[in-house]
N, C-alpha and C positions, 0 to 999 in steps of 0.2 A: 284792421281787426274786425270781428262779428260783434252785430247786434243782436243780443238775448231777450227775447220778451221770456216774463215772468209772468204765471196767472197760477192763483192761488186761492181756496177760500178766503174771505173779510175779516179773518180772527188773526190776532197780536201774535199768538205763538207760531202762526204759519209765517206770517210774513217774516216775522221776527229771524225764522232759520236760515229761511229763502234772502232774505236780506243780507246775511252771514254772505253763502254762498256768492252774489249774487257782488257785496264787495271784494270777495279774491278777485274775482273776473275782474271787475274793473282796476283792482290793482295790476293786471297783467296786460292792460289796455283795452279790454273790451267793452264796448256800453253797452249797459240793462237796464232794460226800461219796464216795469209792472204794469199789467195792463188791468186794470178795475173799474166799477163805476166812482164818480169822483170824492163819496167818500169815505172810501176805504185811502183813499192818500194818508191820511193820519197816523196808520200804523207804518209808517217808512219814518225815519230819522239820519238815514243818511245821506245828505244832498246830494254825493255822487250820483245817486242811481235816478232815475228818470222817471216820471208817471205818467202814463195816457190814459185819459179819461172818456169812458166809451159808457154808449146807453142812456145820451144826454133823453131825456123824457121817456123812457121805454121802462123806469122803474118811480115809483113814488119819491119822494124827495127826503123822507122819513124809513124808506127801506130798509137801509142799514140796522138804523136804531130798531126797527120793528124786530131785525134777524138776530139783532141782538139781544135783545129782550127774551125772545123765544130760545136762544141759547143756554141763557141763565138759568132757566129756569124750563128743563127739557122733557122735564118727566109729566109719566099721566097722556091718555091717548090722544086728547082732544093737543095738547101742547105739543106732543108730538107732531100731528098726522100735520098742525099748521106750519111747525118748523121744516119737515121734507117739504112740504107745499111753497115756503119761503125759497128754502134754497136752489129747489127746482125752478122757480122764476128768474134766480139769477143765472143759473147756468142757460135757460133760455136766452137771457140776453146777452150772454158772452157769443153763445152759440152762432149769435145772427147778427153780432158788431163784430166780435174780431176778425174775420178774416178779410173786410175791407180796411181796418184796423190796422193789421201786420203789414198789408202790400204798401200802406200810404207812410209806414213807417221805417219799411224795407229793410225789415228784419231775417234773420238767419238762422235762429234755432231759437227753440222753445223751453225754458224750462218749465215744466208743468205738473204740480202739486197734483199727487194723487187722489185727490180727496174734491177737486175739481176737474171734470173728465170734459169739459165743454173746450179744457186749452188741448188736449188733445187732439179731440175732433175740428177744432178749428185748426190746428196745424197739419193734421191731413189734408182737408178741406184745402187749405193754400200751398199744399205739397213743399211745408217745410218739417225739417227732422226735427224730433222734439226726445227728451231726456226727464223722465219721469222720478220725481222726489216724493218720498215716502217724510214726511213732516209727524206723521204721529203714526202709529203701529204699521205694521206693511199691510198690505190689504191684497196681496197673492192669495190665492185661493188653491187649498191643498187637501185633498180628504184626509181626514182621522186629525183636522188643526181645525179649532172653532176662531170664526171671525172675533177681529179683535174688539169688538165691540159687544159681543158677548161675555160674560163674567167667569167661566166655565174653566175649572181646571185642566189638566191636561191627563189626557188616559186614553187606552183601545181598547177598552173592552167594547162588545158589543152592543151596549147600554149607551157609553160614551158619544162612539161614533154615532149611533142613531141621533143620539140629542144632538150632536152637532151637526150632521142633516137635515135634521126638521129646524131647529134657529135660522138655518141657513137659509131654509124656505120663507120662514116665514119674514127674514127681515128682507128678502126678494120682493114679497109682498106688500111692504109697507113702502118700499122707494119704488113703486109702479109710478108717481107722479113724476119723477126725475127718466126711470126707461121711455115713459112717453115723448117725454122732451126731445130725450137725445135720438130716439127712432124719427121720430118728424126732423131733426136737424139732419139726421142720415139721410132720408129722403130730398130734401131742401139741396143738399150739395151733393149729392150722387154719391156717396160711401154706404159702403155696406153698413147694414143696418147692426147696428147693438147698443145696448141697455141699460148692463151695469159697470161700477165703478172698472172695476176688474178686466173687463173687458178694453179697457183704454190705455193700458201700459205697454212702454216703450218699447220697439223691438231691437232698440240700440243700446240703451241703458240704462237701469235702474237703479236710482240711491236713496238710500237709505242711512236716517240718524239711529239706527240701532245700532248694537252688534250679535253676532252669530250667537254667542251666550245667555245675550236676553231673552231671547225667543224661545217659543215652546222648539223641539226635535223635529225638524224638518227633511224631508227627502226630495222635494216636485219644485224650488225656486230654480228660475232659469240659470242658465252658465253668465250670462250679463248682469245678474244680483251683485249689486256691493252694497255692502255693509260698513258704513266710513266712520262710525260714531255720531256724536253732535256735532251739528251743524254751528258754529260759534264766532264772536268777533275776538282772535287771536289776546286785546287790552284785557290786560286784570283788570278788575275793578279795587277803588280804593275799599278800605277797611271803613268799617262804621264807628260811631264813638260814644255809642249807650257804653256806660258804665258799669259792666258785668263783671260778674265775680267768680274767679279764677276757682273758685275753690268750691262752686256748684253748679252740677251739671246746666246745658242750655236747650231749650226745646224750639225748632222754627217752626212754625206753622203758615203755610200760605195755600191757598185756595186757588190761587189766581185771577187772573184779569175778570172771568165771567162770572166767579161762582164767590169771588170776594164779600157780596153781600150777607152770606151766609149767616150772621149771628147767632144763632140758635147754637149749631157745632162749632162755632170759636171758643162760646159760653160754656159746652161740655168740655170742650181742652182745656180750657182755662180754670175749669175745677179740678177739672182731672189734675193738672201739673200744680195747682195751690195742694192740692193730698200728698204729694210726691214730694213738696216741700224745693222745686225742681224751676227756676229760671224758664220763662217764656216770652220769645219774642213772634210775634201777630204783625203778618204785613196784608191791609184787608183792599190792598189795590185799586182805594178808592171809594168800598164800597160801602162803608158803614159810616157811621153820622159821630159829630163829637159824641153826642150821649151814651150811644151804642161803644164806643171806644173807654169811655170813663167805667161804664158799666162794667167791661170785660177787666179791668184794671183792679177795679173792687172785687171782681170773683177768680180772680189768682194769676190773671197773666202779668206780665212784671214791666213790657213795654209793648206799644201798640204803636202803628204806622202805617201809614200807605203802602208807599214802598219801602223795599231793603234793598241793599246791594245782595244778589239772589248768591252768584257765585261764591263772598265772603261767607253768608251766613249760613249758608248748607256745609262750609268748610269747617266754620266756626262751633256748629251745635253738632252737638251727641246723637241726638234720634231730628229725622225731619219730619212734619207730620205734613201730608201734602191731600190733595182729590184725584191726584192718580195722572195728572198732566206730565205730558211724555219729555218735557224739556225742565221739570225740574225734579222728577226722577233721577232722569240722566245725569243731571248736575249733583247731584246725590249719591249716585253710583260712583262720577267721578272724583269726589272727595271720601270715599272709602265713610262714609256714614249712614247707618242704619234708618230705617223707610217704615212709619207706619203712615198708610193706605187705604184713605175713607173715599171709593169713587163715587161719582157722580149722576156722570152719562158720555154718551162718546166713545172714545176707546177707552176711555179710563179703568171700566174695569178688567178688562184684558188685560192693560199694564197693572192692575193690583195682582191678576191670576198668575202674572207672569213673575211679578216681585217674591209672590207666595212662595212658587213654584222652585226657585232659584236662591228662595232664605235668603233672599238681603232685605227682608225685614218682616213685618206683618201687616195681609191686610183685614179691612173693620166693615162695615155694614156706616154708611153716614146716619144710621138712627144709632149707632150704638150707643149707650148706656155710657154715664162717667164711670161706671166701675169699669165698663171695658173695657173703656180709652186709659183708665188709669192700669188697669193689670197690664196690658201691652205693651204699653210705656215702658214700667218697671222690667218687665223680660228682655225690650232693646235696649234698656238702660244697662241692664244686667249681665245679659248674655252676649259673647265675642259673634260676629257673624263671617266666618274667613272667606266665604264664598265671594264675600264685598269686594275685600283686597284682590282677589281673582281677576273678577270684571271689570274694578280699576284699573288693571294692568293694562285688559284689552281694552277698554277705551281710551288709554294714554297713548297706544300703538292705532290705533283704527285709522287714523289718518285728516278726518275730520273734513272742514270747510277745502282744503291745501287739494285734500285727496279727491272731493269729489270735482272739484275744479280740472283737476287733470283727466278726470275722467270723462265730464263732457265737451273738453277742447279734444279729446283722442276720438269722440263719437262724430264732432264734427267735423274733424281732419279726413276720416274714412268715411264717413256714413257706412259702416258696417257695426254688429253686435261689438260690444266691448267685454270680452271675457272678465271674470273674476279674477284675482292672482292667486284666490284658491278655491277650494269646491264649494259653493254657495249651497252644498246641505250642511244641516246645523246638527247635530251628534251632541248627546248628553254626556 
């Protein structure tokens, strides 16, 4: 059988998908082995899969936590300009470790997070095929479609499109630290020179944890786009066993892994849903302190925790209140329950424009006001959303971890394009 190298960015919810994936393989007999600096090993939890640890001294020893920090906490320019600065150092170092990396590992295809373009260019570089995973919003680029890291609804007027021209420009402009990289790695290995994310996707094929649905109306994704839903580990998760009460509604709130610390907008839910008279459960991932958790308990939330079992509890509550993180959206969408949507940064608010867009819920401004989190509530609370049950259905059918699995054993059986099984434009 093939060995898969996996190279992804250092964040939980990438790996976490790629992980999914990455166990059907190995259920089928294939070994996958992640390649990172060593530690990022932490976010894997399933011993099947294999880690190579590349970049011994080429990065500080604190890097991670450094990139992590600056994650948290994205916004503001100075915070920015150091976070691209961050990342772009990493992809340097994947850039100029893996491909002696892959050969000594004697690997066979690549799967490679769109969102890090350094596994790309290193599996040309070592002239192996590689199968490009879309982990959070796709990042194809199509006129009259704002990148998804933009907050922008969707429209063609003339106005529209221009805005979504100039963002386009301008966030070109802010990842020049990352185009420099990867042009000096173009040069270093003799490949044609390119810059952005965009330019590093598969010409065999593309998957993606959306579906056609979620997405703004597209017409320009290639004929090899698949659209397979979530990327997921097939186990249910057990039930939790807080003591809630059947007879009022439940609100989940989770922030997730980076933006857990948040206090401030726990503190705004947590009044908002004490006005509402409405059950809250807070899973802060870690990031809040006993006092900060006693605190939130005194101003209306009903139970607070690290973690929850995610897939239970978005099944379990009425409205989910989330930052706009594309994997428990999804998990949200697949339990047919309504989404209010305070982003962050990232693609986050893409997926609020796209939740907007598509009424399976409402999204919020993260300064919003407790009157506003409380009016919004009250309307998901209130109003039916059918469009939910809709996109339920297609993500029950999309195919998922199963599907994308066959689609990259079919790209390495041929190394030719893997067509769609249907038209990868997406129609409102």
């Amino acid at each position: 059988m093939s060995h898969f190298a996996v190279v992804a960015p250092p964040y939980p919810s990438h790996f976490q998908a790629l992980q999914a994936l990455a166990g059907e393989l190995v259920e089928r007999g294939h070994r996958v082995s992640f390649f990172h600096q060593p530690a990022a090993q932490r976010w894997l939890s399933d011993p099947r899969i294999g880690f190579v640890a590349v970049g011994h001294g080429r990065l500080a020893d604190d890097h991670l936590e450094q990139t992590l920090r600056l994650a948290a906490i994205p916004t503001g320019p100075m915070h920015l300009r150091r976070l691209i600065d961050q990342l772009a150092s990493t992809s340097a170092m994947l850039c100029a470790c893996l491909p002696e990396a892959l050969a000594a590992q004697q690997v066979d295809a690549m799967l490679c997070d769109q969102m890090e373009p350094a596994g790309a260019l290193a599996a040309e570089a070592a002239g192996i095929p590689w199968i490009s995973i879309a982990c959070a919003l796709p990042i194809n680029r199509e006129p009259g479609i704002p990148l998804p890291v933009m907050p922008f609804d969707y429209g063609q007027s003339r106005f529209k499109r221009r805005l979504y021209r100039g963002s386009t420009e301008v966030f070109d402009w802010l990842m020049q630290p990352l185009g420099r990289v990867l042009r000096q790695a173009c040069r270093e290995h003799g490949l044609v020179e390119r810059e952005g994310l965009h330019d590093w996707l598969s010409p065999l094929a593309q998957i993606s944890q959306t579906v056609p649905s979620f997405d703004f109306p597209r017409q320009a994704l290639p004929a090899h786009f698949h659209a397979v839903g979530p990327l997921r580990v097939a186990a249910q998760q057990d039930a939790a066993d807080w003591p809630l009460d059947p007879a009022r509604p439940l609100v989940f709130a989770s922030l997730g892994t980076l933006q857990g610390h948040r206090f401030e907008l726990f503190s705004k839910i947590s009044q908002a849903c004490q006005a509402l008279d409405v059950q809250l459960l807070i899973a802060h991932c870690g990031g809040l302190d006993h006092a900060q958790q006693a605190q939130l308990l005194q101003q209306g939330a009903t139970f607070v925790t690290d973690f929850a079992p995610q897939q239970w509890a978005v099944r379990r509550a009425d409205v989910v209140i989330s930052h706009g993180g594309l994997n428990t959206v999804l998990d949200a969408i697949a339990a047919a329950t309504p989404l209010l949507v305070m982003p962050i940064a990232f693609d986050q608010p893409g997926v609020a424009a796209r939740v907007a867009y598509h009424r399976l819920g409402v999204a919020l401004s993260r300064r919003a006001s407790v009157s506003a989190i409380r009016s919004a509530l009250a309307h998901l609370l209130r109003e039916p959303l059918p469009r939910l049950t809709a996109l339920q259905r297609e993500l029950a059918t999309a195919g998922g971890a199963a599907k994308a699995a066959d689609i990259v054993e079919a790209a390495l059986r041929s190394h030719q394009p893997i067509p769609a099984e249907n038209s990868p434009c997406i129609t409102t």
